[in-house]
MIDRENGU-369680 format. One record per atom (N, C-alpha, C): residue in three letters; x, y, z. Coordinates in steps of 0.1 Angstrom, whole numbers, padded with zeros to 4 digits, always signed. Layout:
<recs>
ALAXYZ;...
</recs>
This chain:
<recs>
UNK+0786-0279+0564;UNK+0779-0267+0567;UNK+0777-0265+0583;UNK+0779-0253+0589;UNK+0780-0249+0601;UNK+0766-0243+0604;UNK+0757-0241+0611;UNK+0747-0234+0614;UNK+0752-0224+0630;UNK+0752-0211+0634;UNK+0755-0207+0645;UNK+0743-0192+0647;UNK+0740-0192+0655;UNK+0736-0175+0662;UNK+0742-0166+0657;UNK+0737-0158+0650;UNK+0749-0143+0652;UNK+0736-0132+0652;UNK+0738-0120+0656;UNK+0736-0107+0656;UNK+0737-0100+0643;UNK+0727-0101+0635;UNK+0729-0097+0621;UNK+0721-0086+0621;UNK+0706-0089+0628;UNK+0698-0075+0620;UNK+0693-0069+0631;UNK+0691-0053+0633;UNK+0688-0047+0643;UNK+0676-0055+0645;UNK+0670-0056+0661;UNK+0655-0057+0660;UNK+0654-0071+0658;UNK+0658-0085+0654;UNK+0658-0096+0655;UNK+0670-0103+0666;UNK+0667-0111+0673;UNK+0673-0115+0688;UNK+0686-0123+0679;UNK+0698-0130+0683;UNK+0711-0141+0680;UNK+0705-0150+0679;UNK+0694-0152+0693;UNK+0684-0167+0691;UNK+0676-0172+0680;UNK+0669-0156+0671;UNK+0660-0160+0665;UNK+0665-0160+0647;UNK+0683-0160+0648;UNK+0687-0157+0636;UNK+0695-0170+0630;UNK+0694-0174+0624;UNK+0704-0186+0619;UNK+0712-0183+0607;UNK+0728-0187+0609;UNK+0732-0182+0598;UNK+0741-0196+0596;UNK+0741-0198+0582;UNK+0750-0207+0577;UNK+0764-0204+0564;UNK+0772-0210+0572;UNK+0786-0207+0570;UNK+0792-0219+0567;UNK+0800-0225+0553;UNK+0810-0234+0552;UNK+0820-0238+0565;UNK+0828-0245+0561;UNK+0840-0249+0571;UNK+0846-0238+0572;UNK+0850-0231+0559;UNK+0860-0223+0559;UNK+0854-0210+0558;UNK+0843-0206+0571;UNK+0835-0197+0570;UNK+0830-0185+0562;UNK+0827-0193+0550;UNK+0823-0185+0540;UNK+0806-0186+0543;UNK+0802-0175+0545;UNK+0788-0169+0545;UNK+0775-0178+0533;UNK+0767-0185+0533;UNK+0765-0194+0526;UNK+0746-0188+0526;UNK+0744-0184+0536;UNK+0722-0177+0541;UNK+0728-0177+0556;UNK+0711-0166+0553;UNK+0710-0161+0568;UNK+0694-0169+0570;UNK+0687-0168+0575;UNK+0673-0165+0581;UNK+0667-0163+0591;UNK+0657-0159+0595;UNK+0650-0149+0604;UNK+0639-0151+0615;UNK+0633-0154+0624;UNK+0621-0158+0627;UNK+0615-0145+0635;UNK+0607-0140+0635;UNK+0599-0130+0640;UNK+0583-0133+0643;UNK+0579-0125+0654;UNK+0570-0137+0661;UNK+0559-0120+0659;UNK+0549-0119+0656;UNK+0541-0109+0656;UNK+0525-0108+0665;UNK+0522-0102+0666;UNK+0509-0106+0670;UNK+0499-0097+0660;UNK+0488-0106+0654;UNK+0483-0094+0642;UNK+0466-0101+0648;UNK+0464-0097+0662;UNK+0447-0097+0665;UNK+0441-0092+0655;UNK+0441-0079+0652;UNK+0433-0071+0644;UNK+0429-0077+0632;UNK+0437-0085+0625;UNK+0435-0088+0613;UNK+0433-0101+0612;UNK+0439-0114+0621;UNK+0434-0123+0626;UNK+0434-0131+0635;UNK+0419-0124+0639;UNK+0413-0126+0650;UNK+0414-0137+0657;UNK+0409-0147+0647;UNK+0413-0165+0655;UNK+0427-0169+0655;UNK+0433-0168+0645;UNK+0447-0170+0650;UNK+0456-0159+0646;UNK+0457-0149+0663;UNK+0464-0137+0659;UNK+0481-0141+0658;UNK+0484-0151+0667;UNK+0501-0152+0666;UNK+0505-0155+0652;UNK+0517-0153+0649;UNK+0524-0155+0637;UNK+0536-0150+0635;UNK+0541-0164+0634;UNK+0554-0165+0628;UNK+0558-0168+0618;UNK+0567-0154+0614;UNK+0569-0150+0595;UNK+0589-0153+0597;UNK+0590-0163+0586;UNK+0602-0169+0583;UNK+0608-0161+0574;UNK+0621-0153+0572;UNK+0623-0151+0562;UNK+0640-0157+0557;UNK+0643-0159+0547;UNK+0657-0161+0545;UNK+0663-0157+0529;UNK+0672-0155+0530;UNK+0685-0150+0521;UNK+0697-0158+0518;UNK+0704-0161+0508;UNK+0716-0170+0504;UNK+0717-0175+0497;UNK+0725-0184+0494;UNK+0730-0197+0487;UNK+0715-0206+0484;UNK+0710-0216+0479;UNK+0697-0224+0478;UNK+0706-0234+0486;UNK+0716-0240+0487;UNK+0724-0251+0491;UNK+0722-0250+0505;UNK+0717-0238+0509;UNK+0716-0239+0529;UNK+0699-0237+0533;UNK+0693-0236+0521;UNK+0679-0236+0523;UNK+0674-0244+0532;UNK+0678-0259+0530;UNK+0668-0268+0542;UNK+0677-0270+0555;UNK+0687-0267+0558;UNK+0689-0264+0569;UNK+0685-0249+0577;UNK+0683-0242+0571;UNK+0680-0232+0579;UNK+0664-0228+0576;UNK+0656-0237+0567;UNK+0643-0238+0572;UNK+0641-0246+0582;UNK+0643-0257+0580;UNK+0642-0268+0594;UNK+0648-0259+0602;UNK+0656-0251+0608;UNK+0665-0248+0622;UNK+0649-0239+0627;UNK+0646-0226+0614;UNK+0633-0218+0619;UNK+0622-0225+0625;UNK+0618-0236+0618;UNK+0608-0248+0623;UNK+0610-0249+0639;UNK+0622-0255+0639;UNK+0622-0260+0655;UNK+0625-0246+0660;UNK+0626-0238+0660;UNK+0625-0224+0664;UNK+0615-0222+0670;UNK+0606-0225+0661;UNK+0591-0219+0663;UNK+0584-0229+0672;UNK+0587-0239+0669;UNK+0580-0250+0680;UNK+0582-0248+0694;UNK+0595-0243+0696;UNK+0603-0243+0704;UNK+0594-0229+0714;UNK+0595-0223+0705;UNK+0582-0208+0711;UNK+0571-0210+0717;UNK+0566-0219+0705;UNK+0554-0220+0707;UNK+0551-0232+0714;UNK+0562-0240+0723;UNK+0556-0249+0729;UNK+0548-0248+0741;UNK+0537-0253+0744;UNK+0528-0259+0751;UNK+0515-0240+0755;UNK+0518-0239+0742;UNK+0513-0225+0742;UNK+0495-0229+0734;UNK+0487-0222+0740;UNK+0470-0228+0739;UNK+0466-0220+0733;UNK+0473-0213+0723;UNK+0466-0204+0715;UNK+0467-0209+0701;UNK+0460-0203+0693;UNK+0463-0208+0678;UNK+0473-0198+0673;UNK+0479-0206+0666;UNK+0491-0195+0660;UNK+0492-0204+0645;UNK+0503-0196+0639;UNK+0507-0203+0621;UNK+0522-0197+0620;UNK+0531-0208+0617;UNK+0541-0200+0607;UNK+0542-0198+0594;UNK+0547-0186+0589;UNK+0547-0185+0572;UNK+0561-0178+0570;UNK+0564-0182+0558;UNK+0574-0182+0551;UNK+0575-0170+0539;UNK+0584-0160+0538;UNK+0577-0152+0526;UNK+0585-0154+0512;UNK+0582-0163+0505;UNK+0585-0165+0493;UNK+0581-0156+0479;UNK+0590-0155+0470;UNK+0590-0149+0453;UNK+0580-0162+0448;UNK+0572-0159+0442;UNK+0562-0166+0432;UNK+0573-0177+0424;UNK+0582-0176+0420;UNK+0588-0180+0408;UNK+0601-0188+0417;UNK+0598-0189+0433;UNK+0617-0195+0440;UNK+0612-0209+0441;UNK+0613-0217+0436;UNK+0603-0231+0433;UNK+0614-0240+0447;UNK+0629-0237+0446;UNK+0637-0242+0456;UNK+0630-0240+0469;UNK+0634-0230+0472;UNK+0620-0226+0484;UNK+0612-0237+0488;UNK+0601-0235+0480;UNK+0589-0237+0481;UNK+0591-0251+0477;UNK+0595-0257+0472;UNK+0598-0273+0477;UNK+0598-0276+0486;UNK+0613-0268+0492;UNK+0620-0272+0508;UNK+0608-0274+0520;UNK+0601-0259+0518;UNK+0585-0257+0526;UNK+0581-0271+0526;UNK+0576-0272+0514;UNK+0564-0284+0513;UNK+0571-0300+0516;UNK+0583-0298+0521;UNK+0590-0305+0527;UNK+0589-0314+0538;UNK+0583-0299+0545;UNK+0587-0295+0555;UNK+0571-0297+0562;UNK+0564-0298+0555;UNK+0548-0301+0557;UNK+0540-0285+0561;UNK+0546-0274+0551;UNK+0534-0259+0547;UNK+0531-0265+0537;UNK+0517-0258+0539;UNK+0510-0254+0528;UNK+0506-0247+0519;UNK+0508-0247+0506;UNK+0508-0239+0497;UNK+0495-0228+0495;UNK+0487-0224+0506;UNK+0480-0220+0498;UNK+0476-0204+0505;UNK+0482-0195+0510;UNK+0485-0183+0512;UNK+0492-0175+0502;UNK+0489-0163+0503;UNK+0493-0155+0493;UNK+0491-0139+0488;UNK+0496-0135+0486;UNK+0492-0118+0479;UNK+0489-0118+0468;UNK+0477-0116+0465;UNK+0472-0114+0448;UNK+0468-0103+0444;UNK+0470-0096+0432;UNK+0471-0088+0428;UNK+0458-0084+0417;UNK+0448-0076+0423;UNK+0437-0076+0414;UNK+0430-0061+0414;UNK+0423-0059+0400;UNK+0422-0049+0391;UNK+0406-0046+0389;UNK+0404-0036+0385;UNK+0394-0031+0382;UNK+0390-0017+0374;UNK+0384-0018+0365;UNK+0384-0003+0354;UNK+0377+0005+0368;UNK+0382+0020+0358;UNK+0375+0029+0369;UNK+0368+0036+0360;UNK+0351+0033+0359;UNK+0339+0035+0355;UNK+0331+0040+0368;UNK+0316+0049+0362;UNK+0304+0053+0371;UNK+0314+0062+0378;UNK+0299+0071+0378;UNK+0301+0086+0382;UNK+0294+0088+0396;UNK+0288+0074+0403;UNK+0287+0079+0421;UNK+0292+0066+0428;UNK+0287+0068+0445;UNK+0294+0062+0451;UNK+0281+0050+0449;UNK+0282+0041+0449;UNK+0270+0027+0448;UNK+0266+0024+0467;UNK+0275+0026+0474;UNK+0273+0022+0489;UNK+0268+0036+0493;UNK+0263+0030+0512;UNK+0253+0042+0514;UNK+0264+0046+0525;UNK+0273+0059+0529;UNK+0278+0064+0539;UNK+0272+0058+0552;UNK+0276+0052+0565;UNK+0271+0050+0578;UNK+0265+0060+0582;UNK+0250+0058+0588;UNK+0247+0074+0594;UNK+0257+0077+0605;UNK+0258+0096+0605;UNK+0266+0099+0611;UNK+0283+0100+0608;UNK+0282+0097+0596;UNK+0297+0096+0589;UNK+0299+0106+0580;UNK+0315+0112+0580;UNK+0312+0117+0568;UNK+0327+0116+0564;UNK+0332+0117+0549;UNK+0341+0117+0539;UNK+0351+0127+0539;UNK+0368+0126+0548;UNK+0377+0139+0543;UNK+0390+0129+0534;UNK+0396+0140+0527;UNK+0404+0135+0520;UNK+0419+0144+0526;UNK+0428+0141+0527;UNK+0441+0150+0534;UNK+0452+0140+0527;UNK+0464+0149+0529;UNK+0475+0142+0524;UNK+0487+0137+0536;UNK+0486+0135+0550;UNK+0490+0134+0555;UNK+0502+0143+0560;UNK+0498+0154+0557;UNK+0508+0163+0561;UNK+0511+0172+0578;UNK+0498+0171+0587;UNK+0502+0173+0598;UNK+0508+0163+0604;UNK+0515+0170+0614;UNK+0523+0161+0619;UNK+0518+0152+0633;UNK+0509+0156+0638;UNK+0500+0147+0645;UNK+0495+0137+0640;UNK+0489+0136+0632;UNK+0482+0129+0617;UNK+0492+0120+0619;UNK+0502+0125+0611;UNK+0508+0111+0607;UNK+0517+0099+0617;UNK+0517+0108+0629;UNK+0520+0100+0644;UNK+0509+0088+0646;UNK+0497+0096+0644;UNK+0486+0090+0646;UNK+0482+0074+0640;UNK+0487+0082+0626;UNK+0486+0071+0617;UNK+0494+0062+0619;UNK+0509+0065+0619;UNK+0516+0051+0622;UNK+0517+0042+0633;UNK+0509+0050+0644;UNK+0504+0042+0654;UNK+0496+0030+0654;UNK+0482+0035+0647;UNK+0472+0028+0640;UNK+0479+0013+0630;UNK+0485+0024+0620;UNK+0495+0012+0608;UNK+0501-0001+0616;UNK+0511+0004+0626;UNK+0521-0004+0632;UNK+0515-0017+0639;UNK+0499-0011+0646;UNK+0498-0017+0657;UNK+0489-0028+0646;UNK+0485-0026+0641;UNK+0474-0030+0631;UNK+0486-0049+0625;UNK+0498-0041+0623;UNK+0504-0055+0613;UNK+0516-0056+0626;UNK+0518-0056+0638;UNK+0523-0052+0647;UNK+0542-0048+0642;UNK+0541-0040+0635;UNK+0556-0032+0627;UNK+0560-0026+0635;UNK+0571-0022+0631;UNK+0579-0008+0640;UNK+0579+0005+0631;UNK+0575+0004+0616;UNK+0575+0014+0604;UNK+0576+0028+0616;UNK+0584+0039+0604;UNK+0587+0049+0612;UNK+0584+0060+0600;UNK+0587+0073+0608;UNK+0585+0090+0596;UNK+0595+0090+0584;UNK+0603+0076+0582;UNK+0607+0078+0568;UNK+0604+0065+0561;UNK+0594+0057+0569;UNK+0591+0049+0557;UNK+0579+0056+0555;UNK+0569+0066+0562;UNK+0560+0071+0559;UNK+0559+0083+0547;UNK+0572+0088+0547;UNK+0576+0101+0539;UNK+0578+0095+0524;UNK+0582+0078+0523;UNK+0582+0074+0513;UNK+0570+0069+0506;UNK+0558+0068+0514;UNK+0546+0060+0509;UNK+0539+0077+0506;UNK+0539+0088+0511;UNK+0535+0103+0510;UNK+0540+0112+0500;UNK+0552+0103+0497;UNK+0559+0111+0482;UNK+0555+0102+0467;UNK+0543+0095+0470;UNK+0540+0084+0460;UNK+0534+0097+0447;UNK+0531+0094+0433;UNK+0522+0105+0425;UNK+0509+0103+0430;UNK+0499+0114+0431;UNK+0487+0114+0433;UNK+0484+0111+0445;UNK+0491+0111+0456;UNK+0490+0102+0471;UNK+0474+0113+0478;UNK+0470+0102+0484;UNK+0459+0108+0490;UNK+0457+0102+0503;UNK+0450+0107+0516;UNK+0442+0096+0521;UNK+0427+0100+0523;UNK+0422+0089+0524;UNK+0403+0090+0523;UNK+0399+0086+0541;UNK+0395+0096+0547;UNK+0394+0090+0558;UNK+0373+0092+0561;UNK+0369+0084+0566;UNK+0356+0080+0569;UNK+0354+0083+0586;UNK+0349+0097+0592;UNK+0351+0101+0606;UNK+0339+0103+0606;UNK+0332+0098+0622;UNK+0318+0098+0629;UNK+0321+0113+0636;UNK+0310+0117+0645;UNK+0317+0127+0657;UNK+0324+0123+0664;UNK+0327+0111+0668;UNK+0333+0104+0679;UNK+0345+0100+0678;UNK+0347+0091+0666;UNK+0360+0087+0662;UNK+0365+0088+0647;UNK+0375+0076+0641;UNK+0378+0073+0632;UNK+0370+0060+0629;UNK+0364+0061+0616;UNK+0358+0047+0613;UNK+0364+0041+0605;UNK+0375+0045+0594;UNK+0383+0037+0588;UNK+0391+0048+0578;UNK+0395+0042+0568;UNK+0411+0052+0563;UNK+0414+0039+0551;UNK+0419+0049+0542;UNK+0425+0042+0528;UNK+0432+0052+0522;UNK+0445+0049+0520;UNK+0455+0052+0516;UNK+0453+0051+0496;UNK+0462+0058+0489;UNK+0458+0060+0472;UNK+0472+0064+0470;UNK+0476+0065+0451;UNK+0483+0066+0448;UNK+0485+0062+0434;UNK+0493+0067+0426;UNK+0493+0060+0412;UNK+0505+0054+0411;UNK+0509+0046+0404;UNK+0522+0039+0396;UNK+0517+0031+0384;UNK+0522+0038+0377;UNK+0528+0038+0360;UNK+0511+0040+0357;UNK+0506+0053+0359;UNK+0493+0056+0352;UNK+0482+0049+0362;UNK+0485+0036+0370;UNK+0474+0027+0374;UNK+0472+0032+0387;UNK+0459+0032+0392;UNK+0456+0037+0407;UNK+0453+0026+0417;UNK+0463+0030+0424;UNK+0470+0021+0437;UNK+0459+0019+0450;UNK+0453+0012+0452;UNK+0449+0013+0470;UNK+0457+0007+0473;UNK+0469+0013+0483;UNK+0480+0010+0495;UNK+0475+0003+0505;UNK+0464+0006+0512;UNK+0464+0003+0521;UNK+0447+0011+0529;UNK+0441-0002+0534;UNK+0426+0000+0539;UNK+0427-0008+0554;UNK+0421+0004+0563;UNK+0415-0002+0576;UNK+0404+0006+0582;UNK+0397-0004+0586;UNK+0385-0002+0596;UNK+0383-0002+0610;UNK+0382+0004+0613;UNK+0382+0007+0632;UNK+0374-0006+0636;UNK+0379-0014+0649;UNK+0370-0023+0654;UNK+0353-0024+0654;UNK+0350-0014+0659;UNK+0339-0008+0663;UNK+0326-0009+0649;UNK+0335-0004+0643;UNK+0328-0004+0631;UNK+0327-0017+0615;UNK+0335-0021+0621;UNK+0337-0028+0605;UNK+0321-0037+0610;UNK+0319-0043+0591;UNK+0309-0051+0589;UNK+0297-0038+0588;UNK+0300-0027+0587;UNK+0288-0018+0590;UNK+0291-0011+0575;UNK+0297-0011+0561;UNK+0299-0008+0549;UNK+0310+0004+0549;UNK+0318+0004+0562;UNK+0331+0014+0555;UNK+0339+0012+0545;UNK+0348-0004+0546;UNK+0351-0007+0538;UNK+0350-0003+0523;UNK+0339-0006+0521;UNK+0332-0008+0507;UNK+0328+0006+0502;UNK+0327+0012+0510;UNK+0318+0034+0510;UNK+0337+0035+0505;UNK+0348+0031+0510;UNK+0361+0039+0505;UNK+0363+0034+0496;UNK+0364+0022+0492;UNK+0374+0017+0482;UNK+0362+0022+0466;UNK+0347+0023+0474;UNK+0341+0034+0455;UNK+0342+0048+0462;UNK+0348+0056+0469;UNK+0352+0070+0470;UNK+0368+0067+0467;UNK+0377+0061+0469;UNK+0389+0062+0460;UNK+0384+0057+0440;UNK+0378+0046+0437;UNK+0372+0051+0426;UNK+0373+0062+0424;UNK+0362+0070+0428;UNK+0360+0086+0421;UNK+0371+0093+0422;UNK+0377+0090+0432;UNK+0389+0099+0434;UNK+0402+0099+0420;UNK+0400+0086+0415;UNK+0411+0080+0408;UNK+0402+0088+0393;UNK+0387+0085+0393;UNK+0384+0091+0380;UNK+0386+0106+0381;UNK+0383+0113+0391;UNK+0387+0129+0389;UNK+0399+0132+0388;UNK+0409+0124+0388;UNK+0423+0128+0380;UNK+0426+0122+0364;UNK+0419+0112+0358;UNK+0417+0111+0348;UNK+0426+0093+0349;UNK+0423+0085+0360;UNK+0430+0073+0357;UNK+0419+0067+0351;UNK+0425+0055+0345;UNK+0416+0045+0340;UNK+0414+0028+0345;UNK+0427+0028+0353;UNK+0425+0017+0359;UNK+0431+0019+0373;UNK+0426+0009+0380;UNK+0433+0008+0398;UNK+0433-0006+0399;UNK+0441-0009+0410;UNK+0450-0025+0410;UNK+0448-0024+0433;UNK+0447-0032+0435;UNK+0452-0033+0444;UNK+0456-0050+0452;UNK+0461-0051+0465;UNK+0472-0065+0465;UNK+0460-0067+0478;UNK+0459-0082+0476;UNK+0449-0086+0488;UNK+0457-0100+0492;UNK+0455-0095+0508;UNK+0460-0107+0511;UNK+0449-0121+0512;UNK+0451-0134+0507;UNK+0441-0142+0503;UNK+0436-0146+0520;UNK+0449-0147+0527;UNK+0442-0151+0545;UNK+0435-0143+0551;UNK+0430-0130+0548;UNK+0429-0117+0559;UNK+0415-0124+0557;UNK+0406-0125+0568;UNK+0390-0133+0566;UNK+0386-0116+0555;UNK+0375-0122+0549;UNK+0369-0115+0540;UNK+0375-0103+0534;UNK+0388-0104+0528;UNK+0396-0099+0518;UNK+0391-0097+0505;UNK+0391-0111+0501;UNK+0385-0114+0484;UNK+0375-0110+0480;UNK+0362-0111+0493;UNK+0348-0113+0491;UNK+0344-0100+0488;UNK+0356-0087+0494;UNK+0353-0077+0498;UNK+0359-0068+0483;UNK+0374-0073+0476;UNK+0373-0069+0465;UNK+0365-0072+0457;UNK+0360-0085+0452;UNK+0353-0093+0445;UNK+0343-0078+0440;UNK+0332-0079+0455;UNK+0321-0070+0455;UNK+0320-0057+0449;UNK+0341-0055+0449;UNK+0340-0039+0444;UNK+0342-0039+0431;UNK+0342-0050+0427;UNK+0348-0054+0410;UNK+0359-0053+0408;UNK+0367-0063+0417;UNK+0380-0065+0413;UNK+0381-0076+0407;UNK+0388-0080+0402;UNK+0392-0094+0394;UNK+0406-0096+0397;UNK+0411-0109+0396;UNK+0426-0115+0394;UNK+0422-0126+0405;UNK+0434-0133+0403;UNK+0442-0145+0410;UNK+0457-0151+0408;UNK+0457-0140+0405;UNK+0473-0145+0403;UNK+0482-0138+0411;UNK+0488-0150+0421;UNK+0498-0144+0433;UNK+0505-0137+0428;UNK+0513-0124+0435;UNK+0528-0120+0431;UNK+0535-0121+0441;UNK+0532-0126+0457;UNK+0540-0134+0462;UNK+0532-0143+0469;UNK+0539-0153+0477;UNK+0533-0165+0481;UNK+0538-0167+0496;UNK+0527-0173+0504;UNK+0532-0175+0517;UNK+0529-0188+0524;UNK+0540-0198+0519;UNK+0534-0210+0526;UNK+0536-0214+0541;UNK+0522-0219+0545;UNK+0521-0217+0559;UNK+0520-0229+0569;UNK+0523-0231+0580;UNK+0520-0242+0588;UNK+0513-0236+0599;UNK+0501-0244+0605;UNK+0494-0247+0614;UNK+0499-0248+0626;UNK+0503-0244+0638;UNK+0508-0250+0653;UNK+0499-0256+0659;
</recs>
């Protein structure tokens, strides 16, 4: 097996790509290293580096180990906390061997959890000076705005047609929570297959820990009961600090990953 640089995917450097090729250069995986910075979301350790790879299983632990010393290699003698993660299918056990190999740990992850949509008010008290619009993203400022926000928030490059795709969802809404002054936070809705979707929730610096959070996700409730759903699901990431604690409180239930992200420490 050959390991070399190449130029495969827009937006990722030759340096930060490894591709593995037989003798007789038959294409065997690729994988990826991308270095993000996600302050907003975690705060103590905003760096992160997200692994991903594609191929054959037979080129798996070479081209996780190559990402490894990749990353070290970045992050050497750098004084900040950082983590890499890997984005694994729940069910690629090859994978996730190789990882725990490799010395990640298994315990990151997206979990998927549920709640009936019952009760006819909001249970949290609006922030004074706040108040409740619902829009569908259709000016065109707005949604500049928003992907600004979006992008910078998971630090993405997302653009006007991955946005056109999350706006053409059934039932799409967004719930936005505005003071006089600013934006205090925003949550995205949606249905698939009957069930009501929260896409996606953020809170302005300034504000969080002050009950936005928790004032949208029971105004998408109502929202979901005035069209007549009966249940909503949404995906939490298990590392984001107070994720779980924050569904839990809204009556969500589950624990069962639908993907998994094992991680290492730098």
């Amino acid at each position: 097996m050959i390991l070399t640089h190449e130029n495969m995917y827009q937006g990722v450097s030759p340096e930060n790509t490894f591709v593995a090729r037989t003798d007789k250069n038959k294409l065997l995986g690729v994988c990826t290293v991308s270095k993000r910075n996600m302050e907003m979301l975690f705060p103590d350790c905003p760096t992160q580096y997200v692994i991903r790879t594609e191929g054959d299983s037979s080129s798996l632990a070479a081209l996780y180990g190559a990402a490894v010393a990749r990353i070290r290699m970045l992050h050497f003698r750098k004084a900040t906390p950082a983590r890499a993660y890997a984005e694994v299918n729940v069910d690629d056990e090859e994978s996730l061997n190789v990882l725990e190999a490799l010395g990640f740990q298994m315990t990151d992850g997206v979990v998927r959890m549920y709640r009936n949509v019952t009760g006819e008010d909001n249970y949290h008290l609006l922030p004074p000076g706040c108040t409740i619009v619902r829009d569908f993203l259709g000016d065109p400022m707005e949604r500049r705005f928003f992907l600004e926000r979006y992008n910078a928030c998971y630090d993405l490059h997302n653009d006007e047609a991955w946005l056109d795709e999350i706006v053409s969802q059934p039932d799409f809404a967004r719930l936005l929570m505005v003071s006089t002054e600013d934006l205090a936070g925003e949550l995205l809705v949606w249905t698939e297959n009957g069930k009501g979707v929260i896409g996606m929730i953020q809170t302005a610096r300034r504000w969080q820990r002050r009950g936005v959070a928790s004032y949208l996700m029971d105004d998408a409730r109502l929202y979901f009961k005035s069209i007549g759903v009966k249940e909503m699901q949404m995906d939490v990431w298990k590392s984001v600090p107070g994720a779980i604690p924050l569904a839990n409180a809204a009556g969500y239930m589950g624990d069962k990953p639908i993907l998994v992200y094992p991680e290492l420490e730098l």
